[in-house]
DRENPA-675902 format. One record per residue: y, x, z of N, C-alpha, C in turn. Coordinates in pm, whole numbers, plus 50000, padded with zeros to 5 digits. Atoms other than C-alpha are relative to their C-alpha. Layout:
# DRENPA-675902
YXZYXZYXZ/...
//
This chain:
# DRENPA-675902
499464992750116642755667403651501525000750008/498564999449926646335660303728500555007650118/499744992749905646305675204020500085014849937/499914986050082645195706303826500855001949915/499065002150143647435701403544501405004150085/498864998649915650535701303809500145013350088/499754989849936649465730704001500075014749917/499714984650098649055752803658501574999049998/498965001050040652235741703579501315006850072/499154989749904653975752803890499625014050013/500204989150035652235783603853500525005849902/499744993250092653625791803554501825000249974/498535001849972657235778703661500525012750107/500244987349871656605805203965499855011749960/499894982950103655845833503736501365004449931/499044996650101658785828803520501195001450099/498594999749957661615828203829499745015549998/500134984249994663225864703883499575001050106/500944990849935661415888104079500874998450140/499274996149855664555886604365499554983050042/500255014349941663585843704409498994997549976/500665009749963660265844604441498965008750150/500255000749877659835863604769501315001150106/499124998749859662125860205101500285018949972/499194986449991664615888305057500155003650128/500984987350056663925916205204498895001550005/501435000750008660335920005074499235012550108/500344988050007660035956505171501185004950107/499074992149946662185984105317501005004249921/498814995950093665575989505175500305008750024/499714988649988666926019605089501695003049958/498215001650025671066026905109499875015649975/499614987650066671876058204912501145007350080/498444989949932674776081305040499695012349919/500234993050064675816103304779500595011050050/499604983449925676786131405029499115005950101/501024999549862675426146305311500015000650122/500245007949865674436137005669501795008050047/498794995949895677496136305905502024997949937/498385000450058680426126905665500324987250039/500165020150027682076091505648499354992349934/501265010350038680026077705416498464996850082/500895003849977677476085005560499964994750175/499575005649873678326075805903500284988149992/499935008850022679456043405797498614989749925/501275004150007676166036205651499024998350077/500804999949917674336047205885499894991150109/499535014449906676256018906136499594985949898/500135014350103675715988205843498255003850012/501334998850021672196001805768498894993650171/500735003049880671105997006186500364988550015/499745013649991672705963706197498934987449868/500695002950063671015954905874498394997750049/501334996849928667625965906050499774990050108/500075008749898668465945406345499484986849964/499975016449989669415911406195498664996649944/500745003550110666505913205906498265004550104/501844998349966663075929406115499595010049909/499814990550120663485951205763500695009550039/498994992949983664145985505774500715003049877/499124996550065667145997505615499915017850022/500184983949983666506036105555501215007949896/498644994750094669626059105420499245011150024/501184993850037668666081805227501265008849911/498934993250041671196110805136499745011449858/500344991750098671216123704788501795007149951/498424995250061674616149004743499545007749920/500474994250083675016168004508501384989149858/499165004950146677876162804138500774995650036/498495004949970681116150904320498854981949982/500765012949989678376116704405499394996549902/500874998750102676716117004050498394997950044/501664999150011673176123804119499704987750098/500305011649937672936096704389500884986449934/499595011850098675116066804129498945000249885/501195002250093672566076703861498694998250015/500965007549924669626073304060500014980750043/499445013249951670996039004236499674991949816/499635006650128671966026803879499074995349923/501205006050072668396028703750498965000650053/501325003549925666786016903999499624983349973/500185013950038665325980504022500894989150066/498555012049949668005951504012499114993350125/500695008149936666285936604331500325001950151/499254995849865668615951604635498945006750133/500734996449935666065968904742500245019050024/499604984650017667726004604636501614996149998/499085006450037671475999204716500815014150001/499304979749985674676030104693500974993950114/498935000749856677086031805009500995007449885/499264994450104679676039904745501565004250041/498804991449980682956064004832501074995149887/498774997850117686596064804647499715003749896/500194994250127685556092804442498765002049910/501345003950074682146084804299499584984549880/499895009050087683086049804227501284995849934/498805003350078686976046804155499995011549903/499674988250084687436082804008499135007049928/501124994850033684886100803876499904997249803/500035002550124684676080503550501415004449921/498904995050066688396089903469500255019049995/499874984149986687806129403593498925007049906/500864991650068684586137803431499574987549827/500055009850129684246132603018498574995549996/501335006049993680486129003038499464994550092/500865002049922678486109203259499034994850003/500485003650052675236094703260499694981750056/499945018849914676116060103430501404994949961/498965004149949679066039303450500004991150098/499975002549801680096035703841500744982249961/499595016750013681575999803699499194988949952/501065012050098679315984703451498634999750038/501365001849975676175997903614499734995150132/499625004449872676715982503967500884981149990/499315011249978677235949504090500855001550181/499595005549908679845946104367499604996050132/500645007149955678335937504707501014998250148/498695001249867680975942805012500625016249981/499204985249949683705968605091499814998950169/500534998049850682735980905432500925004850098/498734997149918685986000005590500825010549885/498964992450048689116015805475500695012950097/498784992449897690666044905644500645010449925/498874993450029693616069005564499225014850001/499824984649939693976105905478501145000950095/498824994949919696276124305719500735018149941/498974987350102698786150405596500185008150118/500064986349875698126182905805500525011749943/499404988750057699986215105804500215007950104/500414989949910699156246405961501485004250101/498994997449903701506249806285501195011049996/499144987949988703296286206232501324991349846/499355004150109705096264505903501004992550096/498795007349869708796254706063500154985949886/500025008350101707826223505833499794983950141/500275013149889708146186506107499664983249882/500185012850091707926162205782500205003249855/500074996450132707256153605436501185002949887/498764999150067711046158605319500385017650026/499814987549982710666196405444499135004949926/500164993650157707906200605235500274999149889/499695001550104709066189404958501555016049993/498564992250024712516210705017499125014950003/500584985450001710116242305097499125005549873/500584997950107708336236804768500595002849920/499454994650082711426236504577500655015650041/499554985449982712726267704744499175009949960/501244986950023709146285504641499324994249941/501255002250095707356273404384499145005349965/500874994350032703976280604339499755005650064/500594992349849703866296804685499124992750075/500815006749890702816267704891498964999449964/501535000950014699186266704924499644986650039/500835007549922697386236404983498534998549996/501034999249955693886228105069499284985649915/500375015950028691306200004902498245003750007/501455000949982687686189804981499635001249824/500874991650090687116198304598500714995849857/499105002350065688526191904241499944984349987/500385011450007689506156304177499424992850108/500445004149909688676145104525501194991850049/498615005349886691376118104730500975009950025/498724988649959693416148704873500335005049891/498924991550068693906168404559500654988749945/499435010250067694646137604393501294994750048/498445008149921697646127504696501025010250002/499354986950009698756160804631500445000049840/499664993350177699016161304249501174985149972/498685006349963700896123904317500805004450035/499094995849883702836140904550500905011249924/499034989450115703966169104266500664995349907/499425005150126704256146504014501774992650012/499425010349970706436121804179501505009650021/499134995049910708726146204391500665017349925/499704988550085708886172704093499605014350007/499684984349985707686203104247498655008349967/501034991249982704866231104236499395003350098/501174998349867701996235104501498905006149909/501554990650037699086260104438498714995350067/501495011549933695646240804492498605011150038/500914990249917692996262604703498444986750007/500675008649969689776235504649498265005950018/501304995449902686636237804897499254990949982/500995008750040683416224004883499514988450113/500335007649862684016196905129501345000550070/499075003349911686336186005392499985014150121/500024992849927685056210205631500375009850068/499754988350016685526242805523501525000049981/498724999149994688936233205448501004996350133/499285006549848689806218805770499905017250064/500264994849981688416253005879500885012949997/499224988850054690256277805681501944990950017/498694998549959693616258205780499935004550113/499784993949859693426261806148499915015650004/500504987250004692756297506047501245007049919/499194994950028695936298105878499905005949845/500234990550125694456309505502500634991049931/499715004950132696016279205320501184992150132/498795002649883699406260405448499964983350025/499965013549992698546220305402498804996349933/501795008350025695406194805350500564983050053/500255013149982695126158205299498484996150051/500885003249944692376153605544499514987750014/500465008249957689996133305639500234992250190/498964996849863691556118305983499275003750134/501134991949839688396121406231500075014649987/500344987249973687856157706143501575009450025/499004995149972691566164606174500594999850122/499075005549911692986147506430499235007750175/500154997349898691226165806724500675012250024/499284986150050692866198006587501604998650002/498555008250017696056178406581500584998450159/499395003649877695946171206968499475012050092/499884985850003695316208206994501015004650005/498584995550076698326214806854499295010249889/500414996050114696156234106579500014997949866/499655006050122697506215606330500954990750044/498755007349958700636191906285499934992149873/499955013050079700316160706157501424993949918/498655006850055703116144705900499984988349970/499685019450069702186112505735498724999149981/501265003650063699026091005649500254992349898/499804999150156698246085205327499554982849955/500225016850010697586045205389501894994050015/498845006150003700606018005384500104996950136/499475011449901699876004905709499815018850110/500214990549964699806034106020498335000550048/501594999449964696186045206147500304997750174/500065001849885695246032106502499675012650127/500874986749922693666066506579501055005250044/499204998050029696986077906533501324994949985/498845010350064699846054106565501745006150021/498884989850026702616081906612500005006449849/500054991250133702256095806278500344988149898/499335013450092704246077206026499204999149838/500375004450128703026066705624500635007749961/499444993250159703366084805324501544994849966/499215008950045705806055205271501125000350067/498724997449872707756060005648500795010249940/499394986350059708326096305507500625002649901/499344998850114709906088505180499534996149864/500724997950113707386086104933499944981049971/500195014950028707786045604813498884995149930/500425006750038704886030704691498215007649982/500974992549973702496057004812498934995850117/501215007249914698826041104902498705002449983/501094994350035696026060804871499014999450136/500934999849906693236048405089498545009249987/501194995950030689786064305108499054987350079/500595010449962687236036505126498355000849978/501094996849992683466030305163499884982549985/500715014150038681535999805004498115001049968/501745000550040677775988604922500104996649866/500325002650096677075986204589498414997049990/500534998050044674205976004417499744997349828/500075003850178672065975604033500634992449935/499595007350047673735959803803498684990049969/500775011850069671775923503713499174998350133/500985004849916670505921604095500474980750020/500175014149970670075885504174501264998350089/498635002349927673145866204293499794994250149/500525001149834671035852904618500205007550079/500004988749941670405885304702501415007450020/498654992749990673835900504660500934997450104/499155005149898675325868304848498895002650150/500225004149898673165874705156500225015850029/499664988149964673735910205157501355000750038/498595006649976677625903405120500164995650186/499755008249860677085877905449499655007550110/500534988749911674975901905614501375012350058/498934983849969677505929905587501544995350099/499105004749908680605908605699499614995250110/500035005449893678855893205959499935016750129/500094988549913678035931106113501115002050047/498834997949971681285942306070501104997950092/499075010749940683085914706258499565002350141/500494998549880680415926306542501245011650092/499284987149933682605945606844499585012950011/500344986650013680665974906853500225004249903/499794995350153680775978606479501445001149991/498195002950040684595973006488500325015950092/499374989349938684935997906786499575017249927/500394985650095683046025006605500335005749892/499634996050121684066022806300501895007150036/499124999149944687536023206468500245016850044/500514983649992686256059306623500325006649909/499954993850137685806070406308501094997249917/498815004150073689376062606220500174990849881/500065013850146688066034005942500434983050117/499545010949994689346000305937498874990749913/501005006950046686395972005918501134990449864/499835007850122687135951805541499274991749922/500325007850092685095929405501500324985649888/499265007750122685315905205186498634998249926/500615007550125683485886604935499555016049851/500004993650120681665903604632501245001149895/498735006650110684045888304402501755010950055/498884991149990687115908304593499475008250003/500144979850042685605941004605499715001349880/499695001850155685075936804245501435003349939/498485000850007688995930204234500825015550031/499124992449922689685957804483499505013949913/500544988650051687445984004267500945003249903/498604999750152689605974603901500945004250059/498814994649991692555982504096500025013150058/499994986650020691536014604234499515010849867/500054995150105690466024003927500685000949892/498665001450037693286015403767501235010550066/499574989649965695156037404000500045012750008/500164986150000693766066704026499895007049813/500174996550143692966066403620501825004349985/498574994450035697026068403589500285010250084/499354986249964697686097603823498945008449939/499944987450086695166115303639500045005049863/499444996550143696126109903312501245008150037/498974993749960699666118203485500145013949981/500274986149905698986148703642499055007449933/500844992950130696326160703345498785007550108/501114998449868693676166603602498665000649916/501615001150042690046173903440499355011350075/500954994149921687126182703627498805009349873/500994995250080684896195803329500785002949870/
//
């Protein structure tokens, strides 16, 4: 009878833990969101964490690309899915720092509905400007903006995206007028400069920089503090004049808010331990990102302060997307 008495008992101690401690994480196949679509950095950077994930665990890790709302429809999905890291978001700059300060409605919040789980790499825009412009640095555009206001054209993967945003800093700060030309994507804008229809773009630096050693474009500054490796001729926002100018574009894992803190920390360990791998370093490297890994607890840190940032240039700069 004791015996029985002891084994209901643990039965009923076994029912009541959460659902993430009482099977060996991962139960199933995980699924990493990417709220854009195939072939960008996010998802490229996922797609490298997600096969390493697959490796270490025997679990697959399947990415699973929902674009669509400037990253919306794939954060509100993610958000209400089940706290149990089994649905996680590969989460961008502008989906999780900006987004909540650009658009007045949304039906998530990219802060409160997400727990923290690693930042995965950092890499730079690059400040491109269509070759026929007798423009060699960012102190010529600025002087060519005040000579013509409202002439210069520039270029942005879409409203409220990283680039227009280093651009609307970049007016605010330096006083002048630039006319904003915004495309649905990096692509098309990379596209229509080399083509000469718009005169500057805060790019993304892989899809630029081959256009760059073309001579199809002419690189001025990157839009990080430190220089890019892809790139280590091309000076900072900061080399060029602009003091205190640090606008990274970055890529992290998020997941549900209220997933289990087991689960979070082995995802966390998981992710830095990939990262730190040489292939993962050299690739990501490729792809002009810089591996970052870190503790939940700092990408937590590192989120408040991009969100904090970008919320003041667009109060600044009066920026609304809707």
């Amino acid at each position: 009878m004791t015996h029985f008495v002891a084994a209901m008992l643990l039965g009923f101690v076994w029912a009541a833990l959460p659902a993430g401690a009482q099977t060996t994480y991962p139960a199933r196949p995980v699924h990493m969101v990417v709220p854009y679509s195939p072939g960008g950095g996010t998802d490229i950077v996922a797609r490298i964490i997600a096969q390493k994930l697959t490796e270490a665990w025997g679990q697959q890790v399947v990415v699973e690309n929902r674009a669509g709302a400037s990253g919306m429809i794939a954060g509100a999905f993610v958000s209400k899915a089940a706290p149990d890291g089994h649905t996680l978001l590969m989460g961008y700059t502008g989906d999780v720092a900006i987004n909540q300060s650009l658009f007045k409605k949304m039906t998530f919040d990219p802060v409160k509905n997400f727990t923290p789980v690693a930042l995965a790499a950092i890499a730079p825009m690059i400040f491109v400007v269509h070759p026929s412009l007798p423009i060699r640095d960012v102190k010529q555009v600025i002087a060519l903006a005040k000579a013509r206001p409202g002439q210069v054209v520039y270029a942005s993967a879409g409203i409220g995206q990283p680039g227009h945003l280093a651009f609307e800093l970049l007016q605010h700060r330096m006083k002048i007028e630039l006319t904003h030309v915004p495309y649905k994507g990096g692509a098309p804008a990379v596209t229509d400069l080399v083509g000469g229809h718009v005169m500057m773009f805060f790019s993304g630096i892989m899809p630029a920089i081959p256009h760059v050693r073309s001579g199809r474009l002419r690189a001025l500054a990157v839009s990080t503090s430190k220089r890019s490796p892809v790139s280590p001729e091309v000076p900072t926002m900061i080399e060029a004049g602009m003091p205190g100018f640090d606008l990274p574009t970055w890529y992290g894992v998020l997941a549900p808010a209220g997933t289990p803190r087991d689960v979070v920390a082995k995802l966390s360990a998981e992710i830095s331990r990939s990262l730190a791998l040489a292939d993962v370093k050299e690739r990501l490297l490729r792809e002009g990102a810089d591996p970052a890994p870190g503790s939940p607890e700092q990408f937590a840190q590192f989120i408040q302060t991009e969100v904090a940032k970008y919320a003041m240039i667009i109060r600044e700069a009066g920026v609304r997307a809707d």
